[in-house]
N, C-alpha and C positions, 0 to 999 in steps of 0.2 A: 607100390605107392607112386612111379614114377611114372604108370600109365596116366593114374587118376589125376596127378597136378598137370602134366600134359593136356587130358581131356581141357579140365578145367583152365588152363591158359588158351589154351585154342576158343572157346565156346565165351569166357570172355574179351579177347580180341575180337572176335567176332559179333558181339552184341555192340560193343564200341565203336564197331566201323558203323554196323546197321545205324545207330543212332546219329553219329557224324552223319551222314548218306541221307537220314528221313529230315535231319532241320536243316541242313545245307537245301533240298529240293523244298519245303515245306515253305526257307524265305525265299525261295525264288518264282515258287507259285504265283506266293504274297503281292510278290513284289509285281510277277508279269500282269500281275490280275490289277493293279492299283494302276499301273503304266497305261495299260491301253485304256482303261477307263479312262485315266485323265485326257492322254493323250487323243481319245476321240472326241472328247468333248471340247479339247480344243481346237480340231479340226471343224467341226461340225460348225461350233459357232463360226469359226470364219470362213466356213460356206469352200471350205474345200476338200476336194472330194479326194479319199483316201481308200484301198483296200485294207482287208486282215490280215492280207501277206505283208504289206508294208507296216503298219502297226505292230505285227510279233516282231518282223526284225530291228523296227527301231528299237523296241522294247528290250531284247536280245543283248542287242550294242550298247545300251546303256549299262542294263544289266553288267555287264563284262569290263565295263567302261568305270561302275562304281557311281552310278547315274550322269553321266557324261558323255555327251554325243559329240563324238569329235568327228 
């Protein structure tokens, strides 16, 4: 009996990480995906010219930041 509750502590700790791990990346997709959108389009309209290296990483530092670019 001691292997099988083992098994089964192990197999659910480990589905609970899996799960933490996929909406933890899942809101950050979310979010990097909403960011540069916005973020482009407000470069664009005011006619300044920006790459997607610079866009992820502002996106990045907000992200991290809790949307706040310090």
């Amino acid at each position: 009996m001691k292997i099988d509750s083992s098994i089964a502590i192990i197999i659910g700790c480990t589905i609970i990480a899996a799960s933490i791990y996929f909406s933890l990346t899942a809101h950050k997709s979310s979010f990097m995906k909403s960011c540069k959108i916005e973020l482009g389009k407000n470069f664009k309209d005011k006619n300044i010219p920006v790459s997607p290296h610079d866009l992820r990483w502002t996106c990045e530092t907000m992200f991290l930041n809790n949307g706040k670019l310090y």
